[in-house]
C-alpha positions in Angstrom: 17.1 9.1 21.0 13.3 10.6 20.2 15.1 13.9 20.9 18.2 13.5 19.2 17.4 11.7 15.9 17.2 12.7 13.5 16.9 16.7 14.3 20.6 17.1 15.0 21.7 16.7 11.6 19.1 19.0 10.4 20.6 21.3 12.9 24.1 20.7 11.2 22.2 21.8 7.9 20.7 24.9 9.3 24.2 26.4 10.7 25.9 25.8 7.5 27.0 22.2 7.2 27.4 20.8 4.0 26.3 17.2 3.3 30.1 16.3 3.1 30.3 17.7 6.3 27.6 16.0 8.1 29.1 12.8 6.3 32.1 13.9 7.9 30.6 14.5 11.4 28.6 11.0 11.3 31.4 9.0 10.2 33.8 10.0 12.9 30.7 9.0 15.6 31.8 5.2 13.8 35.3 5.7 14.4 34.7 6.6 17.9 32.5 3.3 18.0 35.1 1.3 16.5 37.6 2.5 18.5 36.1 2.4 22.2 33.5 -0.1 21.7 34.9 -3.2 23.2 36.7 -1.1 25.6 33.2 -0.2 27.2 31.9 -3.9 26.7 35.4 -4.7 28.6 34.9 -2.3 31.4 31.0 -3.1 32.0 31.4 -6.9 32.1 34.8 -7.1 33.9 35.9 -4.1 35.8 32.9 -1.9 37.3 29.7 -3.2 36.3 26.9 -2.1 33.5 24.9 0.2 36.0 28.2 2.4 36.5 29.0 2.6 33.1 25.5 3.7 32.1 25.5 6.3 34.8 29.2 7.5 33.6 28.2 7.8 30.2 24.8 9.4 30.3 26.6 12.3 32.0 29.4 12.6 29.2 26.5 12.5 26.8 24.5 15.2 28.3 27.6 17.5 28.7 28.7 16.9 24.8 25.7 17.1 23.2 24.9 21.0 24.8 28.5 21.8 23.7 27.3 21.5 20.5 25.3 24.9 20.7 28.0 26.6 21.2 30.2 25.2 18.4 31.3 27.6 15.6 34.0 26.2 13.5 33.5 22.5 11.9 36.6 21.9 14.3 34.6 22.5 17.0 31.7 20.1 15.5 34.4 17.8 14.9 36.0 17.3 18.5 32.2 17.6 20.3 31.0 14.6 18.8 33.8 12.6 19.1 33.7 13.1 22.5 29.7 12.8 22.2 29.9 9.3 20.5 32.7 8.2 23.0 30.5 8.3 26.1 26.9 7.3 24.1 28.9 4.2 22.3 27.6 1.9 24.6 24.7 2.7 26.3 22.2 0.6 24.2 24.1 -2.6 23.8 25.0 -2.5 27.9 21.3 -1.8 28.4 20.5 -5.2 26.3 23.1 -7.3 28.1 20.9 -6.1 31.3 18.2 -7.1 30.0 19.5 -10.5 28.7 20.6 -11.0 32.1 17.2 -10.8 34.2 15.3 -13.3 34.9 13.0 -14.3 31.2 15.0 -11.4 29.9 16.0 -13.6 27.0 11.9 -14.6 26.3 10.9 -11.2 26.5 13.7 -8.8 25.0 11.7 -7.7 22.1 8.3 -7.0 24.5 10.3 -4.9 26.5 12.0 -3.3 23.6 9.1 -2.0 22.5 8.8 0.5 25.3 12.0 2.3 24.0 10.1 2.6 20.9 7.0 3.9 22.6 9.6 6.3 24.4 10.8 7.6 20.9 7.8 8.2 19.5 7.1 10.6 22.1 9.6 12.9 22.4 9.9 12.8 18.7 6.5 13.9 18.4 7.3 16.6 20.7 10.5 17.4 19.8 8.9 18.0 16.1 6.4 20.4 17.5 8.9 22.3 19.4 12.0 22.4 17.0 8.7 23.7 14.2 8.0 26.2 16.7 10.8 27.7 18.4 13.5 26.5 16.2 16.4 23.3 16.2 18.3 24.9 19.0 16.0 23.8 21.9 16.8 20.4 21.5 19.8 21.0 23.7 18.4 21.7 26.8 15.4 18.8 25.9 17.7 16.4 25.8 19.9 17.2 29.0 16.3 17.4 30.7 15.7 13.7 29.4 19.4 12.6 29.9 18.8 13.3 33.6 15.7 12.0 33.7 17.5 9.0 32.6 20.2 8.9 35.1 17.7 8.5 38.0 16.2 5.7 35.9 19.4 4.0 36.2 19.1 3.4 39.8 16.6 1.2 39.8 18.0 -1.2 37.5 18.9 -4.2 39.2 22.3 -5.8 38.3 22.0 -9.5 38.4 25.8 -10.4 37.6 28.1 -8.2 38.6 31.8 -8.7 37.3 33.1 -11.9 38.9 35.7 -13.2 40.1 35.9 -15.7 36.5 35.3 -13.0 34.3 38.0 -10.9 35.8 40.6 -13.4 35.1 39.9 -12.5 31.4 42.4 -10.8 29.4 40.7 -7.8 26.7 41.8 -9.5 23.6 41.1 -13.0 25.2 37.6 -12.0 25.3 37.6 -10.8 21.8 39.1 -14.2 20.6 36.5 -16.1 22.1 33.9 -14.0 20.4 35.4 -14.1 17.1 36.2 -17.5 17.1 33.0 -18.9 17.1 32.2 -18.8 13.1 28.3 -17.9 13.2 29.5 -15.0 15.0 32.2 -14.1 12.8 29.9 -14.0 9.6 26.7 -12.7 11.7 29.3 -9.3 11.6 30.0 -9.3 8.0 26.0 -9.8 7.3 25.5 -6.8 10.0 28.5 -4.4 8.2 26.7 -4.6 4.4 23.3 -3.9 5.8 23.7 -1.7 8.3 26.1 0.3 5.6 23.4 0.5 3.1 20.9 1.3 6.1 23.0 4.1 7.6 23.5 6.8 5.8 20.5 6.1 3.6 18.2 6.7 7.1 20.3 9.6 8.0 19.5 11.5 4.5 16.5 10.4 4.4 15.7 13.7 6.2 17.0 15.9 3.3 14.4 13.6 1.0 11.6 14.9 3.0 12.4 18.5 3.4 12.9 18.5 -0.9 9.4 17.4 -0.8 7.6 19.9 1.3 8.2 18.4 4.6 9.2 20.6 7.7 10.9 19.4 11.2 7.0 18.4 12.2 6.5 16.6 9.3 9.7 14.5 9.5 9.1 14.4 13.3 5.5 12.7 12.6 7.4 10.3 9.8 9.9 9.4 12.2 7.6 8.7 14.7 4.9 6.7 12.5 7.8 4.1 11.7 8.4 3.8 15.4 5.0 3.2 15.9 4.8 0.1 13.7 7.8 -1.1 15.8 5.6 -1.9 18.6 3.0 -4.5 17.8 6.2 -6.1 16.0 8.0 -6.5 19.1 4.5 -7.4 21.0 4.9 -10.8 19.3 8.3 -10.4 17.9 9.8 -13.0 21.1 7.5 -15.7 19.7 8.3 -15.6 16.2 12.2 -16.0 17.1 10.9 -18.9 19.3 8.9 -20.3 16.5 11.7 -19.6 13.1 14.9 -18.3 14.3 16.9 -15.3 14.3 18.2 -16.7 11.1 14.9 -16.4 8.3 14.5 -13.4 10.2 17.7 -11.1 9.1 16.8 -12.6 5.8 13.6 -11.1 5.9 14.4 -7.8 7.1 17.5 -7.6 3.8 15.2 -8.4 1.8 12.7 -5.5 2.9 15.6 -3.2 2.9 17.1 -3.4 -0.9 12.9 -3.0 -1.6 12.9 0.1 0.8 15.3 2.1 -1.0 14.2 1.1 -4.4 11.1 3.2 -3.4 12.8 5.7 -2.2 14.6 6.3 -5.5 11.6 6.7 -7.2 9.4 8.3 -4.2 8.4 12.0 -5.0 5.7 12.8 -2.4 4.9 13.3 0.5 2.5 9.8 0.8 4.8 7.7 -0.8 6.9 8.2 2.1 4.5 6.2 4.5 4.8 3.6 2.3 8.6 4.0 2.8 8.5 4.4 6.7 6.2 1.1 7.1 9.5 -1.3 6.0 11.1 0.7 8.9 10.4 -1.7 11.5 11.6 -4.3 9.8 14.7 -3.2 8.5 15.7 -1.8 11.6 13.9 -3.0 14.0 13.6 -6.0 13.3 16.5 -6.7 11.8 18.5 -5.4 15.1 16.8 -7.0 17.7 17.3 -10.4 15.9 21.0 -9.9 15.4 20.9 -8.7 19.3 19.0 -11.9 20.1 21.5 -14.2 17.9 24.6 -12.7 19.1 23.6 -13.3 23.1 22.6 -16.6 22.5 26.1 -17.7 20.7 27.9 -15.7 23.1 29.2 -16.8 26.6 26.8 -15.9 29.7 30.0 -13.7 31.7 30.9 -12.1 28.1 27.3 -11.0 26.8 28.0 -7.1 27.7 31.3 -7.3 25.1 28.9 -9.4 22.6 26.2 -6.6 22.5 29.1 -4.1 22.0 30.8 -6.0 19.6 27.6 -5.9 17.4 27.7 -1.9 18.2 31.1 -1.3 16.9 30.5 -3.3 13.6 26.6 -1.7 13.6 27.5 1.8 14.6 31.3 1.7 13.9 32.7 0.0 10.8 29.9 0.2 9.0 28.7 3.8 10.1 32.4 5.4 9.1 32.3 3.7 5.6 28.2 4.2 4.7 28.5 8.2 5.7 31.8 8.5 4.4 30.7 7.4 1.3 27.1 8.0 1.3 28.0 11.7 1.9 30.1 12.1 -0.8 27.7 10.2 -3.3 25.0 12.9 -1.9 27.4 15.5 -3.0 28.7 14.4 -5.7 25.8 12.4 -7.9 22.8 13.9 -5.6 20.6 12.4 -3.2 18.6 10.1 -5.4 21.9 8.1 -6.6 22.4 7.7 -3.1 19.5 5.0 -2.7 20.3 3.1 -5.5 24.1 2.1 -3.8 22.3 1.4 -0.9 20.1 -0.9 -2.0 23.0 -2.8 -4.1 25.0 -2.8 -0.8 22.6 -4.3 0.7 21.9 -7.2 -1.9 25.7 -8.1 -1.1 24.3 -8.6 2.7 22.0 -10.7 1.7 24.8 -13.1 -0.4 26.9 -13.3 2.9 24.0 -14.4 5.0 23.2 -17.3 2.6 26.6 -18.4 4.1 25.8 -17.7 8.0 22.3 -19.8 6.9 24.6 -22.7 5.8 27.0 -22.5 8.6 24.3 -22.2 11.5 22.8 -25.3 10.1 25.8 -27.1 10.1 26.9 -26.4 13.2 23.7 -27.1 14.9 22.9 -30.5 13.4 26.6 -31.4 14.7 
């Protein structure tokens, strides 16, 4: 992620992509998502296991993502990252039902998340350097370099559960019924759709804010990396403060932070005011992700975790990634970047409304 994000889409920009385009582009990476998610969440928890998918899919990502330095026609951009964003839908949501499965993975998820941020800030650091120095293209061959550095990683993963012989007497849209039955899970997803549509494509453009700036791929590199970096003493005692208030105030907290993130951003016109902005990354994201992640395992059935984390993907990265950059490209377009922040924080204020009601349902259903 350090070596994708977010110097692919400036890539897009440099051969000639229009911010329509790239709206384009990103959305159908959420139709992919909402299309395959569960499928994957399906396949790891009941057919072949997570470790094989994870080994299947980093190879499909690696092979896409070079294609796409040899694409010429948006057609050609078009069909890559579908087929990109088929194979990398679930590798972080599998990776977190691992996790949830070993032993005081559950105690510990956000401690251990924090290495993936330390592993992002990284190779975005470097990336930054090299993309200012030798140009966008070399983050192909940097990223199939990490990809298999990756897939040898895998193997040493140990696989507590593999599918059993319960979970294969499961039916695919049996599995989603029992998910989506349970209400707090139900309106956990609608909270997850406003916010992660305001977050989105607001993130994703957040690049273009930069560069108008002054900023070069370094610069947004370092930027990138300095919110990543505030990720990790959050998640150092992040595990504690779920223990101690709940997943709950939490997503509240992180809304919040959000509609004041890109109320800044509206108004932001150097350089140092993005810091400010980049410091409320970790907590929009990060924190607001790993608590959902958290809150979605915990209400979801041990042998059906896998197709719980991916459920949260395909309403995180699917439904709400196809309408945000749909939209949020076209607003870019259409009314200019600045415009674009003020929707996003709105959309997010809605969020905030439909977690008063997961608040009021989670208490009720746990004092019953």
């Amino acid at each position: 992620m350090g070596v994708l994000s977010p110097f692919y889409v400036l890539y897009f920009k440099s051969v000639g992509l229009d911010y329509a385009q790239i709206g384009i582009l990103l959305a159908t990476s959420g139709i992919v998502t909402l299309l395959f998610s569960q499928l994957w969440g399906y396949i790891a928890d009941v057919l072949i296991g997570k470790r094989a998918v994870l080994t299947l899919t980093t190879i499909g990502c690696a092979s896409f993502f070079l294609g796409l330095k040899y694409a010429y026609f948006f057609w050609h951009f078009l069909v890559l990252i579908f087929f990109l964003r088929f194979f990398a839908t679930p590798r972080t949501h599998v990776i977190n039902s691992l996790l949830f499965l070993q032993p005081g993975g559950k105690e510990n998820f956000a401690l251990i998340r924090s290495y993936g941020s330390l592993g992002f800030i990284v190779m975005n650091l470097f990336t930054g350097k090299l993309s200012a120095a030798l140009g966008l293209p070399v983050i192909f061959p940097l990223y199939v370099l990490v990809s298999l550095l990756f897939l040898i990683s895998i193997w040493y993963l140990p696989e507590p559960h593999k599918p059993s012989r319960k979970s294969k007497t499961y039916r695919f849209w049996t599995v989603q019924k029992l998910l989506l039955k349970n209400p707090c899970i139900l309106l956990l997803l609608i909270v997850i759709f406003f916010h992660q549509s305001a977050h989105s494509s607001a993130t994703i453009y957040l690049s273009f804010v930069i560069k108008e700036n002054g900023g070069n791929e370094a610069i947004i590199g370092l930027f990138y990396s300095y919110a990543a970096v505030l990720e990790i003493p959050l998640f150092f005692i992040l595990d504690r403060i779920i223990a101690g208030i709940g997943e709950i105030k939490l997503l509240a907290i992180a809304i919040i932070a959000q509609i004041l993130r890109w109320i800044l951003t509206f108004f932001a016109h150097n350089l140092d005011e993005f810091f400010i902005i980049q410091t409320l990354h970790c907590i929009t994201f990060g924190l607001f992700y790993l608590s959902a992640a958290s809150y979605i395992n915990r209400q979801s059935p041990p042998e059906l975790r896998a197709s719980a984390q991916t459920l949260l993907g395909m309403v995180y990265f699917g439904v709400a990634t196809v309408f945000s950059l749909t939209v949020g490209g076209s607003i870019a377009e259409i009314k200019g970047l600045r415009m674009l922040y003020l929707f996003a924080s709105a959309f997010a204020g809605i969020g905030f409304i439909v977690w008063v009601k997961l608040a009021l349902t989670h208490r009720r259903m746990h004092q019953a």
